[in-house]
C-alpha positions in Angstrom: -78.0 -10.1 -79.0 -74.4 -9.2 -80.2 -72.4 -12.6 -81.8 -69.0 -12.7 -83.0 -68.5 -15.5 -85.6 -64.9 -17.6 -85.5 -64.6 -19.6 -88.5 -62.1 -19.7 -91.4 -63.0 -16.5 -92.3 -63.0 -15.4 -95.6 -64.7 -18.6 -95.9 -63.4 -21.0 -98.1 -65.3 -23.6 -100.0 -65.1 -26.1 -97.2 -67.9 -27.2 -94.7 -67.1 -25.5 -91.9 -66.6 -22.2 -93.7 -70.2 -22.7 -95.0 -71.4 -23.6 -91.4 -70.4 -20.1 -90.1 -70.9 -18.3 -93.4 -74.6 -19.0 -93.0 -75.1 -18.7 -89.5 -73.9 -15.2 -90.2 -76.1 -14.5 -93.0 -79.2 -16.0 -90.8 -78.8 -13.7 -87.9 -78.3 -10.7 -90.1 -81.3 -11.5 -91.8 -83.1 -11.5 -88.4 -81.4 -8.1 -87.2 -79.0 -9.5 -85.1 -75.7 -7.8 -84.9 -73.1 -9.9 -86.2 -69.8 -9.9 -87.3 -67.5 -13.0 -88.5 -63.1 -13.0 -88.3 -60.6 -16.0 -88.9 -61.0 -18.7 -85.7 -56.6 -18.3 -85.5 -56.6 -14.3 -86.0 -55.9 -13.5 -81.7 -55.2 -9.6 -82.6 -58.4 -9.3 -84.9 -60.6 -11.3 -82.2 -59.3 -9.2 -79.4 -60.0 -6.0 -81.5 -63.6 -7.1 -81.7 -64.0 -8.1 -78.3 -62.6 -4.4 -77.3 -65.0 -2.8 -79.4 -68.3 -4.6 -80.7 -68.2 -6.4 -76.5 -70.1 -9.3 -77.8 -72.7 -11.0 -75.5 -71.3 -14.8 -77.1 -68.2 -15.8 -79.3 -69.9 -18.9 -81.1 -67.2 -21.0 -82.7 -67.0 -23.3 -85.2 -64.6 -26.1 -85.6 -64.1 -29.4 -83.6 -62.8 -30.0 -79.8 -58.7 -29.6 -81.2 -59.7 -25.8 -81.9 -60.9 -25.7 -78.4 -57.9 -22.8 -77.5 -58.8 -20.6 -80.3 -62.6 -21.0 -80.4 -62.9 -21.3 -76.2 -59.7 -20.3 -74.2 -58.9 -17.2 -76.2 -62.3 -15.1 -76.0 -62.4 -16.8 -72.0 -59.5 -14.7 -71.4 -61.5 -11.5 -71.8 -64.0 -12.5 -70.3 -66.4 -13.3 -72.9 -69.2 -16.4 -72.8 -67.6 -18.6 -75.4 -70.2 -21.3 -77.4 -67.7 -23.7 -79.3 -70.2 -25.0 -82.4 -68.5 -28.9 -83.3 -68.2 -31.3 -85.2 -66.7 -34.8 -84.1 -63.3 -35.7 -85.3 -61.5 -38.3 -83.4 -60.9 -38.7 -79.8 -61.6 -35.6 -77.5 -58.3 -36.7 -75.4 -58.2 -34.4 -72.2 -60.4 -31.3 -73.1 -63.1 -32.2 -71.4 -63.0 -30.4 -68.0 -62.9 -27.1 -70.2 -66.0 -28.2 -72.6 -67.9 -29.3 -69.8 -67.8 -26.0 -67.6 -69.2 -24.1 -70.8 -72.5 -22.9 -70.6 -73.3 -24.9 -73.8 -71.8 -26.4 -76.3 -73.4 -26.6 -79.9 -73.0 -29.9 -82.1 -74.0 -30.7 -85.8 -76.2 -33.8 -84.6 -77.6 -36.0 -82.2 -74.8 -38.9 -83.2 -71.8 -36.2 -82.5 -73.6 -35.4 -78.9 -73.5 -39.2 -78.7 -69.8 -39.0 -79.9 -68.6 -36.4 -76.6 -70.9 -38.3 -74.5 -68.6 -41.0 -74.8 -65.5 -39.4 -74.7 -66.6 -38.2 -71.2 -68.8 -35.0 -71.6 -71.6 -34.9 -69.2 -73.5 -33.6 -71.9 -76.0 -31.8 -69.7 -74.6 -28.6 -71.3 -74.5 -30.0 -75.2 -77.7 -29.3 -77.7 -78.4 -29.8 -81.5 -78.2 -27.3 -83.9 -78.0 -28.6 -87.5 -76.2 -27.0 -90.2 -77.7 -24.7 -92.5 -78.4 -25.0 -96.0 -79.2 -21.9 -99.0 -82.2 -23.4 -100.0 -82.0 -20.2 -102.6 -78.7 -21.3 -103.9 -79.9 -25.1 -104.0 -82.7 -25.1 -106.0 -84.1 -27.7 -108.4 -83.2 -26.8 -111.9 -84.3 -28.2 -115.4 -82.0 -30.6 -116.9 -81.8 -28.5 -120.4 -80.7 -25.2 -118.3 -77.9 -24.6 -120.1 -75.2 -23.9 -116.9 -76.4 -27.8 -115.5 -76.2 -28.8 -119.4 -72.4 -27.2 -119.4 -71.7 -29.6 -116.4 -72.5 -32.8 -118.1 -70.4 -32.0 -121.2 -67.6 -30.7 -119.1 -67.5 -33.9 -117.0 -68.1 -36.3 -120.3 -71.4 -37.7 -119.4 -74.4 -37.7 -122.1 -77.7 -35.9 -121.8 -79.4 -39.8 -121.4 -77.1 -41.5 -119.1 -77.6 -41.7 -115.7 -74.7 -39.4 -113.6 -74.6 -40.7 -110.0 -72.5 -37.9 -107.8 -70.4 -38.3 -104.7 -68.2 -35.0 -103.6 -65.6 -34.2 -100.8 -62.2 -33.9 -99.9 -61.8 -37.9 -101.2 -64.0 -39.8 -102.6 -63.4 -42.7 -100.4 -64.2 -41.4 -96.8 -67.8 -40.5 -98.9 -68.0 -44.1 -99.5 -67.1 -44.4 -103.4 -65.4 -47.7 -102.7 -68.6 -49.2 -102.0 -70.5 -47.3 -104.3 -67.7 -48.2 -107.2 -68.2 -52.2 -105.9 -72.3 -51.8 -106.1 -72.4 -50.1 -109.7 -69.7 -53.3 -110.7 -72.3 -55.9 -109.2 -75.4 -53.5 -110.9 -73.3 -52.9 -114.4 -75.3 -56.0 -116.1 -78.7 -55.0 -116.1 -78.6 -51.3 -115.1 -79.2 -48.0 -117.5 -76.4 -46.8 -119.3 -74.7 -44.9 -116.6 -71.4 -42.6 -115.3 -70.1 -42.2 -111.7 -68.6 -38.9 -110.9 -66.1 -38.3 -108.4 -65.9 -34.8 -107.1 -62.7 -34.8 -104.8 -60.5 -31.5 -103.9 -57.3 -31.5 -104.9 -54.6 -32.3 -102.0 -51.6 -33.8 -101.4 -53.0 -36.2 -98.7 -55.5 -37.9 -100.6 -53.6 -38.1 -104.1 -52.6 -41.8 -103.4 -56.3 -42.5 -102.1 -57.9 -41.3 -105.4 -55.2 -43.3 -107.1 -56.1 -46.3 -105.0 -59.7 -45.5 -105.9 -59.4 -45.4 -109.6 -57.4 -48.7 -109.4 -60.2 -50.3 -107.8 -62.5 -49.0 -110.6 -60.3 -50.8 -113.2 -60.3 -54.0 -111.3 -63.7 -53.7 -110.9 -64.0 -53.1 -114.8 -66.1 -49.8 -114.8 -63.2 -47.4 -115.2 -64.9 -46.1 -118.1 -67.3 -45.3 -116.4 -66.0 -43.5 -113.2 -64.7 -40.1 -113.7 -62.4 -38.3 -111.1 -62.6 -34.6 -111.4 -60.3 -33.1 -109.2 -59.9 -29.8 -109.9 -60.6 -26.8 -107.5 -64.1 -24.7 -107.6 -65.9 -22.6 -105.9 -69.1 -22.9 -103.7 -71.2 -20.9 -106.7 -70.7 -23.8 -108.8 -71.4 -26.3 -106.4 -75.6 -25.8 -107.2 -75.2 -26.5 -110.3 -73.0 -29.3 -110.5 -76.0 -31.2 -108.0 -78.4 -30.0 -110.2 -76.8 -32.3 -113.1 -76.2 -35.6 -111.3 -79.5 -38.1 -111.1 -78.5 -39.5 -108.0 -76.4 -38.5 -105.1 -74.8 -41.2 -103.4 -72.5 -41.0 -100.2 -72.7 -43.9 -97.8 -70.3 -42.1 -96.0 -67.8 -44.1 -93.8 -67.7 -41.1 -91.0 -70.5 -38.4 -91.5 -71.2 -36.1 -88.5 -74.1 -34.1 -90.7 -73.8 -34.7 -94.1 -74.1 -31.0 -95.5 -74.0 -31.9 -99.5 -76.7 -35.1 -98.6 -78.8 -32.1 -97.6 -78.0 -29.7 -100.3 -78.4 -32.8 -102.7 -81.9 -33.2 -101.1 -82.6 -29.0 -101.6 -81.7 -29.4 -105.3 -84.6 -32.3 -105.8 -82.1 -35.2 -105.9 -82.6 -38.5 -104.1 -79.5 -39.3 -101.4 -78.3 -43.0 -101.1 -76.7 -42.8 -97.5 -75.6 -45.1 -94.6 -77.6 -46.1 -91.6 -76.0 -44.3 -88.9 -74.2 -41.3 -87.6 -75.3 -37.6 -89.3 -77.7 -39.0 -91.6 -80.1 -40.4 -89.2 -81.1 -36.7 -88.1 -80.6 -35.5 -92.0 -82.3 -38.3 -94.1 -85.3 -40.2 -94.0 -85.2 -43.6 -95.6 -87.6 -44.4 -97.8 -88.6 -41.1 -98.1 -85.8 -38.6 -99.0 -82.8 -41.5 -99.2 -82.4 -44.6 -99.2 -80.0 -45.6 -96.3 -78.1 -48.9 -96.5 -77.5 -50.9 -93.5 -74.2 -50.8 -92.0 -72.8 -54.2 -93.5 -68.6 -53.3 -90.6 -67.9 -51.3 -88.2 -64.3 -50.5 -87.8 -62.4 -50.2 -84.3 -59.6 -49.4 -82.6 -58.1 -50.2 -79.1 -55.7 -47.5 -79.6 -54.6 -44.4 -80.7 -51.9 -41.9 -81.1 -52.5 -38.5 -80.1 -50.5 -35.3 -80.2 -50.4 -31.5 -79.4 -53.8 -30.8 -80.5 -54.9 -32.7 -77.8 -52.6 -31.6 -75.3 -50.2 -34.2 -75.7 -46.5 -34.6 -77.2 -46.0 -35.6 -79.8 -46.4 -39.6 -80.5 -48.7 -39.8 -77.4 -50.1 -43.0 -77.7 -53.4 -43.8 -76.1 -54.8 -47.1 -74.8 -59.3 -47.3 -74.4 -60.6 -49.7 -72.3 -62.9 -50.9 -74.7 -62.5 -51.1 -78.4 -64.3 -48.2 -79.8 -66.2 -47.3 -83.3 -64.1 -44.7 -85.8 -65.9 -45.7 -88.8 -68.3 -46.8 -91.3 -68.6 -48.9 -93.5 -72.4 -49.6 -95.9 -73.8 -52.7 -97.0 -72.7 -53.0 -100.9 -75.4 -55.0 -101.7 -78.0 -52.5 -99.8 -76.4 -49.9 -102.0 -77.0 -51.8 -105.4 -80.5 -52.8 -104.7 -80.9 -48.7 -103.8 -78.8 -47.4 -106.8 -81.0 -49.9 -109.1 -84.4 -48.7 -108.0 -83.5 -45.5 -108.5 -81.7 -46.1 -112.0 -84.3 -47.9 -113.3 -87.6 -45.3 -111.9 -86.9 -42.1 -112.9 -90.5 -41.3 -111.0 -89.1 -42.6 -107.8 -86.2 -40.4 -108.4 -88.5 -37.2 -108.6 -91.0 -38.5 -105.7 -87.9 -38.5 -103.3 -85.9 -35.5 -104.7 -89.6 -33.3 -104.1 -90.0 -35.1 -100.5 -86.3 -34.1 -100.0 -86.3 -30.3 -100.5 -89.4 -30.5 -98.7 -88.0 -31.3 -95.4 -84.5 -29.5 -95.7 -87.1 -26.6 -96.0 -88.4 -26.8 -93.2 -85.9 -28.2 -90.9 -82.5 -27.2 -92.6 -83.1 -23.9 -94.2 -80.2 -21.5 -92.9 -83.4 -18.8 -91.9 -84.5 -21.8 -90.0 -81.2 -22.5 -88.0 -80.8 -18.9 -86.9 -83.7 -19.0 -85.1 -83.0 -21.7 -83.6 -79.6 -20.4 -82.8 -81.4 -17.6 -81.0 -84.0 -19.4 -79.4 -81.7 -22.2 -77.8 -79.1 -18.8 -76.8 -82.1 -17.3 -74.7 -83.4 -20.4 -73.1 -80.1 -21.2 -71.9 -78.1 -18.2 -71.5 -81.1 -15.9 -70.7 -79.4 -13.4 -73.8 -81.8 -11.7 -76.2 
């Protein structure tokens, strides 16, 4: 089997970059022949496709990438295997996703996601995200690269640090998070919540809106935003120093740092629904609060990347779910238990890097990769 890799190649620090980083290093591990090149880079692409005449171009992105990660390698003829994620409404690209062979998606809840945006879905299968279960280890508190985290970020060798990272802090579910520490604050362990955010014009005024909510709260001393750039080698060992990982995320279509969380021994507070429902198990690995709102729209405004000018707006017939959002008080009773037991925080943190393991391991997805490729598309 011969796969060429579109992602945002070099990869950066973000998810998707990981996704097709460690598909990559999977299939080379299992002698596949692989090469990766930039999703948007048509000369490279067509260069490969000239030369290396790969038997699939697997794609990774969501259904708005659907000319670079499907039309372009179509054009040369080559089977094209777009690997998604959900994000938003599909709009009118389903024709084109539905004559594929197959489609690849990060869970069972974003195959639910196309499925109701009009995909047949007799051509969509599963295929989880990887994780570098040598990267994300569990590591001793006094190591002194987890013990240069904690004094970095300001929090004390005996305080609890509960953890939430990604682009904002918010669409992770921090507000909730912020509003259970504030009802917990009382009678909980001396404690610091750390927001790990990336540092972008478009969320500046939601991290701003995010801290104020912590002061009103009256735990601003104890929330820290760190908001500086860094780099996926660091990412290891800043799990390694948080006690808790919590992200109730408001929109999750895997939940790749709940995993990684999970592979580095630390218990996951999540949400009830979407990605985590194939990633977590509650009670067991997280602790999943109920979903307390659902939030929904009769309307939306689309624009070229789906096909439409600019402004497009877009009437459903029914009201439809685009987000999240977790039962506060679920997540207090959760954070406390695990506060308060630092046994129940090492019973679920072992349970967790057991099963990502053996279901999430980036060796683990490969094969998968491959044996889903053969059964369908009858390549080997």
């Amino acid at each position: 089997m011969k796969v060429l890799l579109l992602y945002d190649y070099p990869p950066s620090p973000g998810g998707l970059a990981t996704q097709g980083q460690l598909l990559h290093k999977g299939l080379e591990e299992m002698g596949v022949e692989v090469f990766s090149v930039n999703f948007e880079a048509a000369q490279e692409k067509e260069w490969y496709y000239r030369w290396f005449e790969p038997d699939v171009v697997v794609g990774v992105g969501y259904w708005g990438h659907t000319s670079h990660l499907v039309l372009h390698p179509q054009r040369y003829g080559i089977t094209a295997i777009p690997w998604l994620v959900a994000d938003g409404y599909m709009a009118n690209y389903g024709e084109i996703l539905d004559r594929l062979p197959l489609i690849l998606v990060t869970s069972s809840w974003v195959k639910k996601v196309y499925v109701r945006d009009g995909l047949k879905g007799d051509n969509i299968e599963v295929l989880h995200v990887g994780c570098d279960t040598d990267s994300f280890v569990p590591r001793d508190r006094k190591d002194p690269k987890v013990v240069a985290v904690r004094e970095a970020l300001g929090v004390a060798e005996d305080q609890i640090m509960i953890l939430t990272v990604g682009g904002d802090a918010a669409s992770k579910g921090a507000q909730e998070v912020m509003q259970a520490l504030a009802i917990n604050d009382p009678q909980a362990p001396d404690w610091k919540y750390v927001c790990k955010v990336w540092p972008q014009a478009r969320t500046e005024q939601q991290n701003m809106a995010d801290i104020q909510l912590a002061s009103n709260l009256g735990i601003d001393k104890s929330v820290i935003y760190s908001t500086g750039k860094v780099s996926r080698n660091f990412m290891p060992y800043l799990l390694a120093a948080c006690d808790i990982y919590a992200a109730p995320s408001r929109l999750e279509g895997f939940g790749m740092i709940q995993v990684e969380a999970n592979a580095c021994e630390k218990p996951v507070i999540g949400i009830k629904a979407m990605g985590m429902l194939d990633t977590m198990v509650h009670g067991k690995t997280a602790f999943l609060a109920d979903v307390a709102q659902e939030i929904r729209l009769r309307e939306a405004v689309l624009g070229d990347e789906s096909g439409y000018e600019a402004g497009h707006k877009h009437t459903f017939k029914r009201s439809r779910i685009v987000d999240y959002r977790a039962s506060v008080h679920d997540i207090a009773n959760y954070l406390m238990d695990l506060m308060k037991d630092a046994g129940l925080r090492e019973r679920m943190g072992k349970e967790g890097r057991k099963r990502v393991v053996e279901n999430f391991d980036y060796r683990v997805v490969a094969k998968k990769f491959v044996n889903i490729v053969s059964k369908r598309l009858g390549i080997s």
